[in-house]
Every structure is written in structure tokens, then in C-alpha cells.
MILO-765502 format. One record per residue: residue in one letter; z, x, y of N, C-alpha, C in turn. Coordinates in steps of 0.001 Angstrom, whole numbers. Atoms other than C-alpha are relative to their C-alpha. Layout:
! residues N
[pt 'A', [Z, X, Y], [Z, X, Y], [Z, X, Y]]
...
//
This chain:
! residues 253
[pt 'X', [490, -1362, -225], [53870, 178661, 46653], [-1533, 41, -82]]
[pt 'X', [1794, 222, -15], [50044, 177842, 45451], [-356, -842, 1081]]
[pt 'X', [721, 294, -1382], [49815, 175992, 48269], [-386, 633, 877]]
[pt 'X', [-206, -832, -1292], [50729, 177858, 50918], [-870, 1090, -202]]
[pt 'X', [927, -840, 118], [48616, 180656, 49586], [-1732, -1064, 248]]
[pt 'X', [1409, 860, -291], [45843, 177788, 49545], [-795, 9, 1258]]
[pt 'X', [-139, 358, -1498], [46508, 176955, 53251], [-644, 1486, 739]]
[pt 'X', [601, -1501, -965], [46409, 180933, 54118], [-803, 777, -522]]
[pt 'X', [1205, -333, 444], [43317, 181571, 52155], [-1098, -1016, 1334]]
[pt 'X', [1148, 954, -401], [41332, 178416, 53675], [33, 670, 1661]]
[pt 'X', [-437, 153, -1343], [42890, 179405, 57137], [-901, 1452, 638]]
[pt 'X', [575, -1336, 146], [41337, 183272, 56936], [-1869, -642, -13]]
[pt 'X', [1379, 392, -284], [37739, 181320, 55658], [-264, -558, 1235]]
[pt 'X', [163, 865, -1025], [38024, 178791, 58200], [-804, 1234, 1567]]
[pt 'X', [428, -778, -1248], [38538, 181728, 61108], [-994, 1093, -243]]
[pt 'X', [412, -806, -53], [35938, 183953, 59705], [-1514, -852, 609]]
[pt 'X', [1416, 636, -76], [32925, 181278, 59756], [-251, -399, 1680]]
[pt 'X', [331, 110, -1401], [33858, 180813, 63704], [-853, 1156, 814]]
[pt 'X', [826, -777, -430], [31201, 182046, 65576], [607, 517, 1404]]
[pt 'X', [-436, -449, -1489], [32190, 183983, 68696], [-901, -419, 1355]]
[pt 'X', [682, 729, -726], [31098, 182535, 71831], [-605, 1518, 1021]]
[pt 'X', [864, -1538, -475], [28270, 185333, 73632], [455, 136, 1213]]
[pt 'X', [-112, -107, -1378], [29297, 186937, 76523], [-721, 284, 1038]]
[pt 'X', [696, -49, -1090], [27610, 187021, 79818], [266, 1133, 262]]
[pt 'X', [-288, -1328, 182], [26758, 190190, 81155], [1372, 138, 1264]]
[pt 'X', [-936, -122, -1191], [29546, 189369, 84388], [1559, 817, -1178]]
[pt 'X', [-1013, -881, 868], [31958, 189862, 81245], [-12, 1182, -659]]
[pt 'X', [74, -964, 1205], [30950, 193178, 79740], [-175, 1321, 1295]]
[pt 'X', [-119, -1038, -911], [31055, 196816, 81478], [-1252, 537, 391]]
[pt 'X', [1070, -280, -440], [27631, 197378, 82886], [-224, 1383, 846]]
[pt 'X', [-443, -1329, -324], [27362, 201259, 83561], [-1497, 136, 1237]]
[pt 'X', [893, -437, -1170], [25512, 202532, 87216], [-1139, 552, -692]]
[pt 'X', [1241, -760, 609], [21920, 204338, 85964], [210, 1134, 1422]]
[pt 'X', [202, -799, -1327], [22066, 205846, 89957], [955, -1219, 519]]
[pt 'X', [-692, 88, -1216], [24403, 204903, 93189], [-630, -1483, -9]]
[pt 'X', [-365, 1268, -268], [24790, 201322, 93053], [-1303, -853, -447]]
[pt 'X', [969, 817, 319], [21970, 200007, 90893], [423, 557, -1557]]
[pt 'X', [-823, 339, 1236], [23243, 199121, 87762], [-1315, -507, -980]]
[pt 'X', [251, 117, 1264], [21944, 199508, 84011], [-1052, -1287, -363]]
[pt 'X', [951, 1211, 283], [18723, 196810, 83290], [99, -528, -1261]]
[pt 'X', [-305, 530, 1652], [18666, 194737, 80040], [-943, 766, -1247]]
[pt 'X', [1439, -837, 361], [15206, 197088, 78988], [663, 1071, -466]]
[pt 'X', [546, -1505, 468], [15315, 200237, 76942], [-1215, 921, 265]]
[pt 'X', [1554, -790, -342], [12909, 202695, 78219], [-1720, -851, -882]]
[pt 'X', [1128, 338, 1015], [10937, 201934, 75024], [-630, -1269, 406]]
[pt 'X', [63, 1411, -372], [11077, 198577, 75932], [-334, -799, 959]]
[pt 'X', [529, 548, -1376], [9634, 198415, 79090], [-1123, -250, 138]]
[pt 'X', [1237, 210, 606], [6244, 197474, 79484], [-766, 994, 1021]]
[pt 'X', [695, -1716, -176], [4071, 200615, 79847], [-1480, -628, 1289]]
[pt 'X', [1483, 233, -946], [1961, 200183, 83246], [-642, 887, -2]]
[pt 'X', [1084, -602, -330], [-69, 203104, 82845], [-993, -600, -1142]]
[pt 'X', [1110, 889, 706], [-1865, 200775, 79894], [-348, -1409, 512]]
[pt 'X', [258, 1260, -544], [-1379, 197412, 81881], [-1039, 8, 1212]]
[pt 'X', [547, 280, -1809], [-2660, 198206, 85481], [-1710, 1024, -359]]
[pt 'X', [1638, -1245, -483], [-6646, 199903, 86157], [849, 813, 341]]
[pt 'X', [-702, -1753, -1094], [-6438, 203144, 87894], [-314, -622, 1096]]
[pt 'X', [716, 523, -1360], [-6505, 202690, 91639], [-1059, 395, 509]]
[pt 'X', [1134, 29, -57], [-9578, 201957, 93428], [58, 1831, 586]]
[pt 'X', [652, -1591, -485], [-11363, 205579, 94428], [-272, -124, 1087]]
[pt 'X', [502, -109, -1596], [-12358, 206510, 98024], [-1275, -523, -31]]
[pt 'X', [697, 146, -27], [-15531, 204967, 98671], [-746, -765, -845]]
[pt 'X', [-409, 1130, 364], [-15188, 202032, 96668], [169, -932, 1115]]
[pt 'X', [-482, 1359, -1102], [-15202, 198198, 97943], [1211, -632, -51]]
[pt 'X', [-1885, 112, -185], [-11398, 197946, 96907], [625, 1222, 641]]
[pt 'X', [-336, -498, -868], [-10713, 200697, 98387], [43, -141, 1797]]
[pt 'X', [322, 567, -1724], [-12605, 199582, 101666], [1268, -1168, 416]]
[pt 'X', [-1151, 1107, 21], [-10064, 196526, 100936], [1081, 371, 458]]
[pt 'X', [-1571, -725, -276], [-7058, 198314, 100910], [-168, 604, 1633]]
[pt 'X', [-431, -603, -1056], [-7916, 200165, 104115], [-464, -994, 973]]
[pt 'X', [-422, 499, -1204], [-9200, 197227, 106090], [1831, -1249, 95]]
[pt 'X', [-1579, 722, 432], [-5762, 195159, 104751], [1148, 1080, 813]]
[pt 'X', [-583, -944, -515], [-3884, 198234, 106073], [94, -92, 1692]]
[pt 'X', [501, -541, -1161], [-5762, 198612, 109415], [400, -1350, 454]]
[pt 'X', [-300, 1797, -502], [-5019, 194490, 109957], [1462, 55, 104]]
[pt 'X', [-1021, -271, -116], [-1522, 195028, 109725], [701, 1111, 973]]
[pt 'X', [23, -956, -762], [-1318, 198278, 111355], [500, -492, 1421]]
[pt 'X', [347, 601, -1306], [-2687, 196345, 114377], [778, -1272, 658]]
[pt 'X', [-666, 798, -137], [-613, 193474, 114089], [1158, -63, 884]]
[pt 'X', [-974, -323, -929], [1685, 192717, 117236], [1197, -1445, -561]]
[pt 'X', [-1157, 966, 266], [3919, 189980, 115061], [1288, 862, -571]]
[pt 'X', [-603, -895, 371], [6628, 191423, 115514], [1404, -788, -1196]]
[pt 'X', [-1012, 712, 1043], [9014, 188685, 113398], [-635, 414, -1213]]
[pt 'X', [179, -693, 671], [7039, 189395, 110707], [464, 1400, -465]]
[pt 'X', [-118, -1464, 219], [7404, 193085, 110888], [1531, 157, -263]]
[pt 'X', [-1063, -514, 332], [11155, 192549, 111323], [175, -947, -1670]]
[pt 'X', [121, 572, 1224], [10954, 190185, 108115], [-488, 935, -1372]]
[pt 'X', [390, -965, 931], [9313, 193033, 105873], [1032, 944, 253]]
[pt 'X', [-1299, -1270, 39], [12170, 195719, 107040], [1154, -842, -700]]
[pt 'X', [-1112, 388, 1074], [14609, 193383, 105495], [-192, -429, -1346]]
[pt 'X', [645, -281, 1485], [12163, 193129, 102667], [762, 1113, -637]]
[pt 'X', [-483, -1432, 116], [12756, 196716, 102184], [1509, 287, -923]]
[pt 'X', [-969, -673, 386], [16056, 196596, 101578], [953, -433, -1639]]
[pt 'X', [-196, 170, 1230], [17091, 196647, 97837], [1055, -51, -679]]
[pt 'X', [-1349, -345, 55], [20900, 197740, 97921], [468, -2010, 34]]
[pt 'X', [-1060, 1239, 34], [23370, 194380, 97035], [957, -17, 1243]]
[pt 'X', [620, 788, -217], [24596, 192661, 98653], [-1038, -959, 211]]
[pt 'X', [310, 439, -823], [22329, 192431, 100847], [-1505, -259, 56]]
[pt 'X', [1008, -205, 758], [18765, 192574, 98792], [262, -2506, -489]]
[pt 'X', [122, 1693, 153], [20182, 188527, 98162], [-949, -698, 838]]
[pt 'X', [-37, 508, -1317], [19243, 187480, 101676], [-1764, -449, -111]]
[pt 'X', [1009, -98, 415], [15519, 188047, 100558], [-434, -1649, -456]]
[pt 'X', [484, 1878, 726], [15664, 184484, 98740], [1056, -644, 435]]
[pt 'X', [-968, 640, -1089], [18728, 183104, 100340], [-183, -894, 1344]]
[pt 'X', [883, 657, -843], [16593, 182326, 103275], [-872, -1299, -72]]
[pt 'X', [842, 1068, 415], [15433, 179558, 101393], [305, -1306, -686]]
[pt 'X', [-554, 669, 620], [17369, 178477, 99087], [1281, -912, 415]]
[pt 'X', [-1504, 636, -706], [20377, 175523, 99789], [1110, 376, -582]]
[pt 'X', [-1011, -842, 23], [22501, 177498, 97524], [-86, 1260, -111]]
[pt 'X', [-404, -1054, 37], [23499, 180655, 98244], [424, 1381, -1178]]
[pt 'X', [325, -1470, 1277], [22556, 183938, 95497], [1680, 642, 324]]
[pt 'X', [-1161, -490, -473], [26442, 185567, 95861], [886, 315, -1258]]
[pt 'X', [-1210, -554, 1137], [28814, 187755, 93368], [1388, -1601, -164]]
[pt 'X', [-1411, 1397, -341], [31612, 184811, 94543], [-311, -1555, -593]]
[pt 'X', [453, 1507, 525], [29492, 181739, 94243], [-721, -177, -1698]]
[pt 'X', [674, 344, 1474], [26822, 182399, 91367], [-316, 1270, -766]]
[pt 'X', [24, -1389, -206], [28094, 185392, 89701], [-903, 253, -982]]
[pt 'X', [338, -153, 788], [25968, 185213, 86861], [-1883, 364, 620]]
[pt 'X', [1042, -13, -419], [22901, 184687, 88771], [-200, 1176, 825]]
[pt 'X', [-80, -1286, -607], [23615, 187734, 91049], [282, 1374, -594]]
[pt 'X', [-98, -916, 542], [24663, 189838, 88177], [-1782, 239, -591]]
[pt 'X', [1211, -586, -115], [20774, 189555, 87014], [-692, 402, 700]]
[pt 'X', [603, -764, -612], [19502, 190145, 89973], [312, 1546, 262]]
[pt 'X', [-343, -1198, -153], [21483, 193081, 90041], [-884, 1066, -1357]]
[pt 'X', [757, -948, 971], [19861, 194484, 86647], [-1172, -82, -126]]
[pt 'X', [1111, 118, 47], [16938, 193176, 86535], [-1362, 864, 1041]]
[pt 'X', [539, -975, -988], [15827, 195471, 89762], [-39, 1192, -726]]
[pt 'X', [143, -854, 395], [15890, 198279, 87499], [-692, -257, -1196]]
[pt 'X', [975, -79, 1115], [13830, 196614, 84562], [-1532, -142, 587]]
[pt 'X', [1213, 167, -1109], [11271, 195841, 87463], [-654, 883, 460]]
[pt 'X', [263, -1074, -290], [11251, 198633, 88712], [-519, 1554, -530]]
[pt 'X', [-41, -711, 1266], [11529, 201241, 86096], [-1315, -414, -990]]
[pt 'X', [1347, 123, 764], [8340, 199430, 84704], [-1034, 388, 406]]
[pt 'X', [1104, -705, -389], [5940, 200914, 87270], [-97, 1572, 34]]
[pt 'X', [342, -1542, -410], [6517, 204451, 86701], [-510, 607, -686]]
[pt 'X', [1031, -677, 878], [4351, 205497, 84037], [-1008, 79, 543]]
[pt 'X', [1019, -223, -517], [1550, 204804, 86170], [98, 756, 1710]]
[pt 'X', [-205, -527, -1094], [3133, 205933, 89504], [357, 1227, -445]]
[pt 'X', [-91, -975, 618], [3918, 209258, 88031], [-1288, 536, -191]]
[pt 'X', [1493, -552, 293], [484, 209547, 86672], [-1228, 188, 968]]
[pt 'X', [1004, -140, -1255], [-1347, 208914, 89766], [165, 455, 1372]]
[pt 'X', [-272, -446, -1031], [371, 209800, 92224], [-719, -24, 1388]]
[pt 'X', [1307, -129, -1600], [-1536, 208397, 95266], [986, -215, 813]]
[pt 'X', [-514, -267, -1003], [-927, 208649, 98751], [356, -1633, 382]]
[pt 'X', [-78, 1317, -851], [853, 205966, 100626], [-1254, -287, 1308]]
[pt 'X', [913, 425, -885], [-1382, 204127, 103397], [1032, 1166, 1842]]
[pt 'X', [-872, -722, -1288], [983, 205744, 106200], [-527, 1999, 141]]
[pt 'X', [687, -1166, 66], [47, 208982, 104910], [-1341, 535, 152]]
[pt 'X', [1202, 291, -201], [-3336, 208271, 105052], [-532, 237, 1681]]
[pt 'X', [-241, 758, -1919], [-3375, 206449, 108657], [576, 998, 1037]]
[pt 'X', [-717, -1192, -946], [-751, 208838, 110190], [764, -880, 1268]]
[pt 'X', [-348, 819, -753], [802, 205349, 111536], [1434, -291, -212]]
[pt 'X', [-1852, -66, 316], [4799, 204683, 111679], [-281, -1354, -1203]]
[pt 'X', [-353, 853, 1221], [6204, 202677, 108940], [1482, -899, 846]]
[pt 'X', [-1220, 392, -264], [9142, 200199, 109412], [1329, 264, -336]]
[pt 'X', [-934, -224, 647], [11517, 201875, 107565], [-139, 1545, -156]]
[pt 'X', [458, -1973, 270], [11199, 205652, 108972], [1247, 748, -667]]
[pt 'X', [-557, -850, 459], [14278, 206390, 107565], [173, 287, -1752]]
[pt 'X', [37, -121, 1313], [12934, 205966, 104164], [-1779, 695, -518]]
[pt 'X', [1083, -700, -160], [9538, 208240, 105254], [158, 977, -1448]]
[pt 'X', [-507, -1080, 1077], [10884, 211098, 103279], [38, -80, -1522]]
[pt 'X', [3, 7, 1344], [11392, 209912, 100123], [-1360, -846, -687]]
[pt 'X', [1975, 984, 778], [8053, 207451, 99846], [-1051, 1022, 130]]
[pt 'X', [1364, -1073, -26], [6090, 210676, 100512], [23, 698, -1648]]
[pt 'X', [-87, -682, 1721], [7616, 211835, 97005], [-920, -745, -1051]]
[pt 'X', [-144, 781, 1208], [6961, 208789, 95179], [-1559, -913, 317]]
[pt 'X', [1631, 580, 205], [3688, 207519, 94012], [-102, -1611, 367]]
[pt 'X', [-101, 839, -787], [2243, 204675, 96110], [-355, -1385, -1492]]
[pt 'X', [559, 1064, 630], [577, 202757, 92770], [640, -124, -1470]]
[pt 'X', [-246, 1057, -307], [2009, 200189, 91152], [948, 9, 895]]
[pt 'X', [-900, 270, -591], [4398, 198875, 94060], [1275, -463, -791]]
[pt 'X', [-1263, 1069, 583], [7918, 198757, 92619], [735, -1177, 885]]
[pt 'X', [-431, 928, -1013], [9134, 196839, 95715], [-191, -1689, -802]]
[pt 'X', [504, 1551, 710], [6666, 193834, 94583], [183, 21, -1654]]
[pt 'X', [-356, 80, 1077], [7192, 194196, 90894], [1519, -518, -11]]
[pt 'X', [-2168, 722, -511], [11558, 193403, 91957], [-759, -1016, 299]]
[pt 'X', [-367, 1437, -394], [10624, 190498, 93912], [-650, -633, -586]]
[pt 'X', [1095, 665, 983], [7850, 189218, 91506], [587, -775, -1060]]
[pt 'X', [-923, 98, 1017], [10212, 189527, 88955], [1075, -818, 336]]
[pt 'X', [-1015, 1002, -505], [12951, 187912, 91148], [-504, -1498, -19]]
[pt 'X', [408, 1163, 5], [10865, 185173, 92122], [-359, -678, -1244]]
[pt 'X', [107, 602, 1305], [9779, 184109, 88413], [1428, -481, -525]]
[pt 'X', [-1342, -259, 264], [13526, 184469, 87379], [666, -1560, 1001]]
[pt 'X', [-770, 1076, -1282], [14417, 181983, 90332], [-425, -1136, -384]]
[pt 'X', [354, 1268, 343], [12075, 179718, 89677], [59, -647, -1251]]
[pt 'X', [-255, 624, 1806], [13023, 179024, 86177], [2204, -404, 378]]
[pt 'X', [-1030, 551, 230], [16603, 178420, 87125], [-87, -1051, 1058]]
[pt 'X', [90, 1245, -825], [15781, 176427, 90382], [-1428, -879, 379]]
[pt 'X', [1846, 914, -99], [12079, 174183, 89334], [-447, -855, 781]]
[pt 'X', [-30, 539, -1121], [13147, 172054, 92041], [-1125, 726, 1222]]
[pt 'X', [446, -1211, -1303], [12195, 175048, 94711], [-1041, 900, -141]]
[pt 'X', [952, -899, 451], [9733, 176636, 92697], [-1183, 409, 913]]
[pt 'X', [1066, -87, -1257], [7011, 176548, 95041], [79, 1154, 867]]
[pt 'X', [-755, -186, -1304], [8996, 177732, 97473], [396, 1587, -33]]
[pt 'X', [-642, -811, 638], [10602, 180357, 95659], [-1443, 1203, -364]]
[pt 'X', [1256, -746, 559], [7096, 181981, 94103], [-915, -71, 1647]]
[pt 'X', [1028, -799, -914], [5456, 181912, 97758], [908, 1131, 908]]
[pt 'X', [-1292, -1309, -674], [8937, 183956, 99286], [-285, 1049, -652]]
[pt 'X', [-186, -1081, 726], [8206, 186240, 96217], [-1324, 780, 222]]
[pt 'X', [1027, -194, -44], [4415, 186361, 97140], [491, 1030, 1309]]
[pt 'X', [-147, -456, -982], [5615, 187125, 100653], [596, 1495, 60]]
[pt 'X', [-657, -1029, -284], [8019, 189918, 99814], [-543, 1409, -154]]
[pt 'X', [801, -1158, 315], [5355, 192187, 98358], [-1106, 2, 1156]]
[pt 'X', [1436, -363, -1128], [2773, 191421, 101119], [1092, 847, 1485]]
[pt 'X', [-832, -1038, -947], [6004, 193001, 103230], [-113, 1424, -113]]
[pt 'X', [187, -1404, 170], [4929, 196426, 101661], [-1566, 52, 484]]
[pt 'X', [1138, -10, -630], [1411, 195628, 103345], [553, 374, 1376]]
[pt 'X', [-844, 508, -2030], [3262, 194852, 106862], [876, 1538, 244]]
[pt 'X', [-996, -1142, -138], [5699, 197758, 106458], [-1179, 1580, -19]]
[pt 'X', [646, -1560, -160], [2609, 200255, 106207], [300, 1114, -1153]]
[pt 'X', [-653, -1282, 921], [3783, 202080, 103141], [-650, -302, -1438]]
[pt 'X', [407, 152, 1546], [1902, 199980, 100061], [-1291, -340, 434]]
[pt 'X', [968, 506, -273], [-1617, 199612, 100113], [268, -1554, -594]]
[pt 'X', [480, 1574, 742], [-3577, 195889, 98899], [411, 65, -1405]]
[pt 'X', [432, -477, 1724], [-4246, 197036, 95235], [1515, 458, -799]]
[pt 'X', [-1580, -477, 595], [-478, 198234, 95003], [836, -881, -587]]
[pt 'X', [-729, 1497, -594], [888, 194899, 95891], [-786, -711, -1116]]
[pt 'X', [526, 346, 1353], [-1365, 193462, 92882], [466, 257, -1068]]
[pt 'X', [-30, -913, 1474], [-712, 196018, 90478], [1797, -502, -663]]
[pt 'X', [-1104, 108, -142], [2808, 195667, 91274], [430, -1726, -714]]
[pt 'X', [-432, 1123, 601], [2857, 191796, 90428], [-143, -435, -1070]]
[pt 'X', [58, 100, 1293], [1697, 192215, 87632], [603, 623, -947]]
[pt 'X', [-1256, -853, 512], [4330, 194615, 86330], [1594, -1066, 282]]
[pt 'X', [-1040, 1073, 243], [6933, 192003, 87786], [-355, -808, -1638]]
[pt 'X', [0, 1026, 593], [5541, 189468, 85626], [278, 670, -1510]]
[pt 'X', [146, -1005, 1691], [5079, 191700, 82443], [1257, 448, -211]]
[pt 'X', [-1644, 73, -51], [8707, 192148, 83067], [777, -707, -443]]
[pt 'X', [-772, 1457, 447], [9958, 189160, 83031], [-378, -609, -1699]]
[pt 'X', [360, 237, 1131], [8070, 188322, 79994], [171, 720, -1032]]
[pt 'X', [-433, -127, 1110], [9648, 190710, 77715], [1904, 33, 167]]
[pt 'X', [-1639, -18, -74], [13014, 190213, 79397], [399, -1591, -1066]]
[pt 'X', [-226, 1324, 507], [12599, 186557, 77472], [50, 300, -1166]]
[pt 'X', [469, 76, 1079], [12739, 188162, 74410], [1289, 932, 56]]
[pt 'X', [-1536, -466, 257], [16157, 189977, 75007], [1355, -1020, 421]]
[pt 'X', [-743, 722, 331], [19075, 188403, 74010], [1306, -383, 932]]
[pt 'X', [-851, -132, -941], [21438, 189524, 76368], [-335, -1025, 1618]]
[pt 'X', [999, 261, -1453], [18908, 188672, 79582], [578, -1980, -701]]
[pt 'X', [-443, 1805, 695], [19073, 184959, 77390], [685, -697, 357]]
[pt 'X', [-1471, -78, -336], [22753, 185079, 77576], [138, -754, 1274]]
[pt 'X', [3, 344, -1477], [22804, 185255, 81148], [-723, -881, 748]]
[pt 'X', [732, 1373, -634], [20110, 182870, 82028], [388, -912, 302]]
[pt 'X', [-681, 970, 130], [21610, 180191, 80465], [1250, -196, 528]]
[pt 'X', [-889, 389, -687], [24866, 180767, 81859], [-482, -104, 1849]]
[pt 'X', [222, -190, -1327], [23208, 181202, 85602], [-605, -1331, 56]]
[pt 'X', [159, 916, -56], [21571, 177626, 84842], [1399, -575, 234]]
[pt 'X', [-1032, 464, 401], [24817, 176402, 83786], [1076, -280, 1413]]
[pt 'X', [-798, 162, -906], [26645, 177524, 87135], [-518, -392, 862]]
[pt 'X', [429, 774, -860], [24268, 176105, 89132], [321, -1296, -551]]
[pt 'X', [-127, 1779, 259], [24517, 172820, 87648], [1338, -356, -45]]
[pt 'X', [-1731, 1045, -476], [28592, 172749, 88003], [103, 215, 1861]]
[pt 'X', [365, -275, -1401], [27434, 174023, 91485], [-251, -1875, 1088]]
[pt 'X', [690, 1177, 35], [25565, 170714, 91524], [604, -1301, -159]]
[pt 'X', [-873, 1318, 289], [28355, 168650, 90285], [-818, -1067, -1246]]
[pt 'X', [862, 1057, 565], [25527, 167573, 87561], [277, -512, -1413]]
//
């Protein structure tokens, strides 16, 4: 009888000292914030405050300003039109199909099916990216370059709502900034590769007519300031490591 009580004492310690193994966020219920952009790993608090990170944008009559509007006026003018269609699929931020962005590059394929772990951050992480430039876009509220110019944009059916929303920092480039850092830490192989696609995707809000120069700056530097306190949440961690992980059974390594 003192045994058996021994056995189902030790057996109780034994299973309490097991540590539970962390779950990825593919396993846990990740709630919408808005229509198909899902919950970031960031607490408001926790985001990093661009109206103390970024300057104010340049002023009219200013030599960054002059910047911004001949950068504008060069594009404007621009008859490449692959390019131009290359920045409209910049643009587009909705999942799928927001993969395709770095997909174009990569030999494996970003995909809920293939690397779900890696596609579940990109899925949140667009809202810690994003969500980090609006203290200063709020506060400043400048005009887009289109508004300015009075020149079409590539994406007129998203005129309407970029007239609401303040042109400085670019959240566009802050997402792919943020993507591209993110990428290149799980694939160092491609890095290069990966960080000039991410360079590219914000100079697509140049091409598209809707972000000035100075936006597209401000903006990458809000990616990055992103990423760098996403390394300090536990969850974001979590998921890293497992999005390494499935690449490398991806890899057969």
C-alpha cells in the first residue's frame, strides 16, 4: 500500500515538472482586428511610437521636399509599364495573395498549405507594421503626391480611401520592410535577394503615385523598428522558430 501511494505521489511530481511544449500561433485562435487581417503579436502600447521615431515631413520649399516632387515627377513620367504593373500587385495586401510579393523570388513557395507557420506571420505581422505608422500619420496628415500632381494612381480603386489617410510614414513600406527582414532571417541563403524585393516593394508606392520619397524612408524605418521589438515577444519567437523549422523539413535538412 506505501508503495503504490509512493508510485502515485512520484507519478503526480514527475507530470507536474513537465514543461508544456509552446504553441505556434497556427495552433491558437487568432481573432480578425478588421475584414481579413488578423490580430498582430504588438499591444498598442507596444508598438513603436513613430510620431517620436520619424522627423516631421519635409515642408514646401525645402530641398527634400524638392526631392520628393522631382522622385514623383520621374515616375509620373515613366512609360515602364512592367514596372507599373509590378507596383499594382505591390499594392495588394489581402492573403492570399499579398504572398506573391516575395514568392517571385523565392524557390519555396510562402503558402497556408506548404509553410503554414511562415504565412501565419506574415499574416499578423501586417498589422504590427502597419499599425506602427499611425501616430505620425494621424498627426500630420499630409497630402498624397497624386493629390498634389492631380495625376492617376495605379490603384484608382483605392483613390478614395488614400485621400482619407495620411500620406507620412508609408504603411505599405513599413509591411514589406518588415516582411523582408522577417524573410531574411529565416531564408540567409536569399537574403540579398529578399531585402532588395523588400527595398523594391516600397519604391512601388513611388511608381504607384500615391507615396511620396520621404514616406518610403520614414516608412522603413517603422518596418524595421517593428521587427525589432517583435524579437522581444515571445509568441512572435514561438513562431519563428517553428517557420525555420518547416523550412528545414521542407529542405529535407
Amino acid at each position: 500500500m506505501k508503495r503504490l501511494l509512493f508510485v502515485f505521489i512520484l507519478g503526480i511530481l514527475i507530470s507536474g515538472c513537465v514543461t508544456k511544449k509552446p504553441l505556434s500561433s497556427v495552433s491558437l485562435e487568432i481573432p480578425e482586428i478588421s475584414k481579413g487581417i488578423l490580430q498582430g503579436y504588438l499591444d498598442e502600447q507596444e508598438l513603436p511610437n513613430s510620431l517620436e521615431l520619424v522627423s516631421p515631413p519635409p515642408k514646401e520649399g525645402s530641398a527634400a521636399f524638392a526631392l520628393d516632387q522631382e522622385i514623383a515627377a520621374m515616375y509620373v513620367a515613366s512609360d515602364d509599364e512592367a514596372r507599373k504593373e509590378q507596383a499594382k500587385k505591390d499594392a495588394v495586401l489581402h492573403f492570399p495573395e499579398a504572398t506573391e510579393a516575395f514568392n517571385i523570388i523565392l524557390n519555396i513557395q510562402i503558402s497556408e498549405e506548404t509553410t503554414p507557420n511562415l504565412y501565419m506571420i506574415l499574416r499578423r505581422t501586417l498589422a504590427d507594421a502597419g499599425l506602427s505608422t499611425y501616430a505620425a500619420k494621424n498627426h500630420y496628415q499630409r497630402e498624397r503626391p497624386f493629390m498634389v500632381n492631380n495625376t492617376p494612381i495605379c490603384t484608382p480603386e483605392d483613390e478614395e480611401g488614400l485621400r482619407k489617410d495620411g500620406s507620412y510614414p508609408s504603411g505599405h513600406t513599413a509591411i514589406g520592410w518588415a516582411w523582408a527582414l522577417i524573410l531574411a532571417e529565416v531564408f540567409p541563403v536569399e537574403a540579398d535577394a529578399i531585402l532588395i524585393r523588400g527595398k523594391e516593394f516600397g519604391i512601388s508606392r513611388n511608381v504607384c503615385n500615391v507615396h511620396w520619397h520621404s514616406d518610403v524612408v520614414a516608412g522603413r524605418l517603422m518596418g524595421a523598428a517593428t521587427v525589432a521589438k517583435l524579437h522581444s515577444n515571445d509568441q512572435f519567437l514561438i513562431d519563428l522558430e517553428a517557420a525555420k523549422q518547416e523550412l528545414k523539413a521542407i529542405r529535407n535538412e
